[in-house]
FIFIKE-879517 format. One record per residue: residue in three letters; x, y, z of N, C-alpha, C in turn. Coordinates in Angstrom, 2 decimals. Example, Ala and Ser with C-alpha at 12.3 -4.5 7.8 and 13.67 -1.06 7.14 Angstrom:
% FIFIKE-879517
 rest     n_u     n_v     n_w    ca_u    ca_v    ca_w     c_u     c_v     c_w
  ALA   13.19   -5.69    7.80   12.30   -4.50    7.80   13.20   -3.30    7.80
  SER   12.85   -2.25    7.08   13.67   -1.06    7.14   12.90    0.03    7.87
% end
This chain:
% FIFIKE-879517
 rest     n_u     n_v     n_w    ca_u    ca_v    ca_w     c_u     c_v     c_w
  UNK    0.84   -1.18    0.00    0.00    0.00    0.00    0.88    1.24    0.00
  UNK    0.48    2.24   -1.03    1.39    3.40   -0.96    0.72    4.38    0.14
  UNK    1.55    5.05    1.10    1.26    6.08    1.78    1.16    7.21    0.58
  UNK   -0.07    8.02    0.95   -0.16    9.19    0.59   -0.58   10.36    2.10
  UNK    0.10   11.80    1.67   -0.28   13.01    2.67   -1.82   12.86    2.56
  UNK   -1.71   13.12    3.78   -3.28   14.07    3.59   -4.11   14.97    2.79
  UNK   -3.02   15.86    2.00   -3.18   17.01    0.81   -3.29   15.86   -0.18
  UNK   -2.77   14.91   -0.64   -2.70   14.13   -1.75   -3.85   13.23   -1.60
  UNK   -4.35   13.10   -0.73   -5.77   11.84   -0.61   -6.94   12.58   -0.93
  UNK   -6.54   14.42    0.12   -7.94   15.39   -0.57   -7.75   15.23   -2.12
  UNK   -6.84   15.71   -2.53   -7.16   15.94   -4.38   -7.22   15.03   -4.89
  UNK   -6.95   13.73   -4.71   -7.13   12.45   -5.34   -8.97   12.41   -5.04
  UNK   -9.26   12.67   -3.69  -10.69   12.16   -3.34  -11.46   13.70   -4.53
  UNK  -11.26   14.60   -4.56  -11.79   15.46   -5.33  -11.55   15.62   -6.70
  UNK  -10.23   14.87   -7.09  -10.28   14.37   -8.70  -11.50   13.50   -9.10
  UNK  -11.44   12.24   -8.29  -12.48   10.93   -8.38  -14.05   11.63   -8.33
  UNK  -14.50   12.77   -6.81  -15.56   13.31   -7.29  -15.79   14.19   -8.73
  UNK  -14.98   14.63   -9.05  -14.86   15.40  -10.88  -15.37   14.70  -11.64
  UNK  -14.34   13.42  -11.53  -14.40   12.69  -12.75  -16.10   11.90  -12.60
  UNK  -16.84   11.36  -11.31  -18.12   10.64  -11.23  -18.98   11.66  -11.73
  UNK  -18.67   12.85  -11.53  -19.99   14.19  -11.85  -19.79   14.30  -13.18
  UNK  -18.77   14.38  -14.28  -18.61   14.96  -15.68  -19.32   13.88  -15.96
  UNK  -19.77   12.66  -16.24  -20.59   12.12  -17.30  -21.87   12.52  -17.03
  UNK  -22.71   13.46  -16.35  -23.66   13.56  -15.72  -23.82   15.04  -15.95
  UNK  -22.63   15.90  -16.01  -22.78   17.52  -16.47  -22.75   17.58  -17.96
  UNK  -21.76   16.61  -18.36  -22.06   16.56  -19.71  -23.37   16.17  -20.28
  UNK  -24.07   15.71  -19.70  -25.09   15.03  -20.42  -25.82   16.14  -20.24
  UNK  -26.01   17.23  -19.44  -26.96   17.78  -19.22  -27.84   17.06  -18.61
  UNK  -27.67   16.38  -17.99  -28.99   15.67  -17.06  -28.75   16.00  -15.55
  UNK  -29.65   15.60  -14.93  -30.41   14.91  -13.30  -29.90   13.12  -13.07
  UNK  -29.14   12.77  -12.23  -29.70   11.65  -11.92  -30.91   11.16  -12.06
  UNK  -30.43   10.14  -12.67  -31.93    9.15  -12.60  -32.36    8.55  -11.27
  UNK  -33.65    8.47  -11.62  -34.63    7.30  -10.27  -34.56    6.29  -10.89
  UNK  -33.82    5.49  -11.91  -34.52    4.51  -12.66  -33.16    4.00  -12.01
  UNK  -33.26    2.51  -11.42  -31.84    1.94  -11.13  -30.85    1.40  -11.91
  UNK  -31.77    0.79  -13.15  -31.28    0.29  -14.25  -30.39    1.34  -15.00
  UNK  -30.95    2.55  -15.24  -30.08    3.51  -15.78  -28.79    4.03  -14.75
  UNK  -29.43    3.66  -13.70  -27.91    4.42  -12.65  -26.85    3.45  -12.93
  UNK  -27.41    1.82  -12.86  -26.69    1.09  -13.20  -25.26    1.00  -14.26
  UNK  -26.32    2.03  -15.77  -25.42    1.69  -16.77  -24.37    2.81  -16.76
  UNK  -25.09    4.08  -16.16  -23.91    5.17  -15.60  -22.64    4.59  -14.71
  UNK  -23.07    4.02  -13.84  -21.61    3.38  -13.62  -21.14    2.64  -13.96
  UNK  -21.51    1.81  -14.71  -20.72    0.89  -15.66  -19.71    1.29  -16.71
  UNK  -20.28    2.10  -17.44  -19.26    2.94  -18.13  -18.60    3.90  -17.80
  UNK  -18.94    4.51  -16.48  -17.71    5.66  -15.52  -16.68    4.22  -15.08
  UNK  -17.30    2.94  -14.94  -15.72    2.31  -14.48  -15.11    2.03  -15.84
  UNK  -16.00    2.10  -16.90  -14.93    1.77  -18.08  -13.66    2.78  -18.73
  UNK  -14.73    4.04  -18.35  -13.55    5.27  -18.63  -12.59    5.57  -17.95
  UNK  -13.00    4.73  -16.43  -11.70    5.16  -15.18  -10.50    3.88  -16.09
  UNK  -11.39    2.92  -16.29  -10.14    1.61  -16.82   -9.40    2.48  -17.49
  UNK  -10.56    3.05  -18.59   -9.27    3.48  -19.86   -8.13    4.15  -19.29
  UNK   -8.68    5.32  -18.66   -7.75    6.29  -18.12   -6.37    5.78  -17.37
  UNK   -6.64    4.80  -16.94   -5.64    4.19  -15.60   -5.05    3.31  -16.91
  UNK   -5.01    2.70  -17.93   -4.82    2.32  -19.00   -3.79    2.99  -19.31
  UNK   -4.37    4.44  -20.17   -3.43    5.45  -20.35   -2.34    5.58  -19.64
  UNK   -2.30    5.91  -18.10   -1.26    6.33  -17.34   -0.33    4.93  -17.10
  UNK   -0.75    4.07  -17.21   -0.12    2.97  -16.83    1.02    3.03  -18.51
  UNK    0.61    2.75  -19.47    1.54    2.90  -20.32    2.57    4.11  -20.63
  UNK    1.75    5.74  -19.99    2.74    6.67  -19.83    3.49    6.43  -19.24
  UNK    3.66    5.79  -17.86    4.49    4.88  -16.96    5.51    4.25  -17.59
  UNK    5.04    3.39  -18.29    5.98    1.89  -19.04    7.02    2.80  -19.72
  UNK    6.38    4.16  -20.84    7.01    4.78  -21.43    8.41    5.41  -20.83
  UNK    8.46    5.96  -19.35    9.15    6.97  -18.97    9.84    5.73  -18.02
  UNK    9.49    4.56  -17.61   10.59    3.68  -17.34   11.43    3.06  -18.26
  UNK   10.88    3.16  -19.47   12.27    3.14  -20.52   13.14    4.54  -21.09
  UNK   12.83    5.29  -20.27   13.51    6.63  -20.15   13.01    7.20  -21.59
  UNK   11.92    7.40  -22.23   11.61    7.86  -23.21   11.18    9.61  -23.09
  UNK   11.54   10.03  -24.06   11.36   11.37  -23.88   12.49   12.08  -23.88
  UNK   12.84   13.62  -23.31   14.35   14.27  -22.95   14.59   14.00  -21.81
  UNK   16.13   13.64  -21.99   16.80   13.23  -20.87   17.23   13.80  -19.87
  UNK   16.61   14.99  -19.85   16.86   16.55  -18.51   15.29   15.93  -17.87
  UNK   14.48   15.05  -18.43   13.03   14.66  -17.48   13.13   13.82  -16.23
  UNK   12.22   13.99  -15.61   13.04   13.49  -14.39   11.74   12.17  -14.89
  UNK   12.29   11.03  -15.26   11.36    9.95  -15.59   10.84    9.12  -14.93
  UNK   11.65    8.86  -13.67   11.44    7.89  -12.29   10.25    8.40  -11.82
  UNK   10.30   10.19  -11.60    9.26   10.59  -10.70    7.59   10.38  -11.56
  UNK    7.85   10.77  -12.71    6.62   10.61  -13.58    6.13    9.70  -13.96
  UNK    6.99    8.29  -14.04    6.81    6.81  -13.77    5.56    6.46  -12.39
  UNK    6.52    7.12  -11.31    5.86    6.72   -9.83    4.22    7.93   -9.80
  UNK    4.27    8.37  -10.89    3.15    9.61  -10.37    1.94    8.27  -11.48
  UNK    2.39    8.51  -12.29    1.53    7.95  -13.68    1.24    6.50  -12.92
  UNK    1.96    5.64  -12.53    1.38    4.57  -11.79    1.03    4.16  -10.56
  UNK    0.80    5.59   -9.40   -0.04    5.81   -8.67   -1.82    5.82   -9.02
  UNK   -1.49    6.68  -10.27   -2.58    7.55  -10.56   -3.86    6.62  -10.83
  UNK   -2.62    5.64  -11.90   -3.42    4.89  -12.66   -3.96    3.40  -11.29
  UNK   -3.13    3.26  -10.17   -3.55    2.14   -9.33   -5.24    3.05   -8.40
  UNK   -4.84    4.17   -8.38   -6.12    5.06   -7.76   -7.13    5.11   -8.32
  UNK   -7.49    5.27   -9.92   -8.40    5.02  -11.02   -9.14    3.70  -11.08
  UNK   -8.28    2.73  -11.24   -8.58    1.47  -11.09   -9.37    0.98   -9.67
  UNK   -8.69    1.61   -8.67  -10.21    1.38   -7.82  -11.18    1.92   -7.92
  UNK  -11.10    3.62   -7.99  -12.44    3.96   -8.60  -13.08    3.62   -9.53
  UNK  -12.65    2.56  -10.58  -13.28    1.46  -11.44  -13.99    0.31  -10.16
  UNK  -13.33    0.31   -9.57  -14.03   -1.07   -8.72  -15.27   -0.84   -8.05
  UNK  -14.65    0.17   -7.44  -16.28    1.53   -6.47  -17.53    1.41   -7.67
  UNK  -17.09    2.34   -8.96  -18.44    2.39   -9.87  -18.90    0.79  -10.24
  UNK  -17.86   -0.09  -10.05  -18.83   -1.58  -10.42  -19.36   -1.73   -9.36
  UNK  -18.95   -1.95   -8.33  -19.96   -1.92   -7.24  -21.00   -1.43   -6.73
  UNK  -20.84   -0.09   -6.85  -22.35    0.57   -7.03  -23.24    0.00   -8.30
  UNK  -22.59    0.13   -9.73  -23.37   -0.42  -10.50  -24.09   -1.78  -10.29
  UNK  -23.38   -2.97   -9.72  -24.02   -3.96   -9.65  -24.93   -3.77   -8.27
  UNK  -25.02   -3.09   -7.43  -25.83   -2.66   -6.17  -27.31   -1.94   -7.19
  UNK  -27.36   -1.13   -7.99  -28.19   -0.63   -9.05  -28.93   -1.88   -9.51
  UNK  -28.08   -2.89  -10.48  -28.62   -3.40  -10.71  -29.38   -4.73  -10.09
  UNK  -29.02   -4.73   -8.88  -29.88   -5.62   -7.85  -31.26   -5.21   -7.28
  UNK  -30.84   -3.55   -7.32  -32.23   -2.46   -7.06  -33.42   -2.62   -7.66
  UNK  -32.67   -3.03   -9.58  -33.17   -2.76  -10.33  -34.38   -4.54  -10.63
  UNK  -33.40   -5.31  -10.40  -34.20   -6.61  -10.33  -35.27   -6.87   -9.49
  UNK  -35.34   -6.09   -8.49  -36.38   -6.62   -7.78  -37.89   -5.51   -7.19
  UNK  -37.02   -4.65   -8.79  -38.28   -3.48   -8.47  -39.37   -4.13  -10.07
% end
């Protein structure tokens, strides 16, 4: 388990709230009452967290083969990019979980 400050858990915890609210400002919508639909909202907020943590995980791979200019400090952007991306990936796990909690809502309404 990586220790993080206290300052670093707030902005991580207030990145993760950003990122659950933008598919939802973008849409121009309200939460739904329908569970089935809350359902599929988080299903695909954990697919976009995958991608994302995806992304950083290979920016990672990239800068541990020292790619890029060599005045970069690559170690640190390695360890940032595959934090980021292990923090995403649970917030993939959170939105399946809620989603499948939705869709249990949703079965027995």
């Amino acid at each position: 388990m990586i220790s993080l400050s206290r300052s670093t858990r707030r902005l991580l915890l207030a990145l993760f709230a950003t990122v659950m609210l933008v598919p939802v400002l973008q849409a121009g919508e309200t939460p739904s009452d329908d569970p089935a639909a809350q359902a599929e909202t988080y299903s695909k907020q954990a697919a976009d967290l995958r991608a994302s943590a995806d992304k950083h995980a290979k920016i990672a791979k990239m800068h541990r083969a020292g790619t890029g200019p060599s005045k970069m400090s690559h170690e640190s952007i390695a360890q940032h990019c595959e934090r980021l991306a292990q923090s995403l990936r649970a917030a993939a796990e959170e939105s399946d979980a809620i989603a499948a909690a939705y869709r249990s809502l949703a079965e027995k309404q």
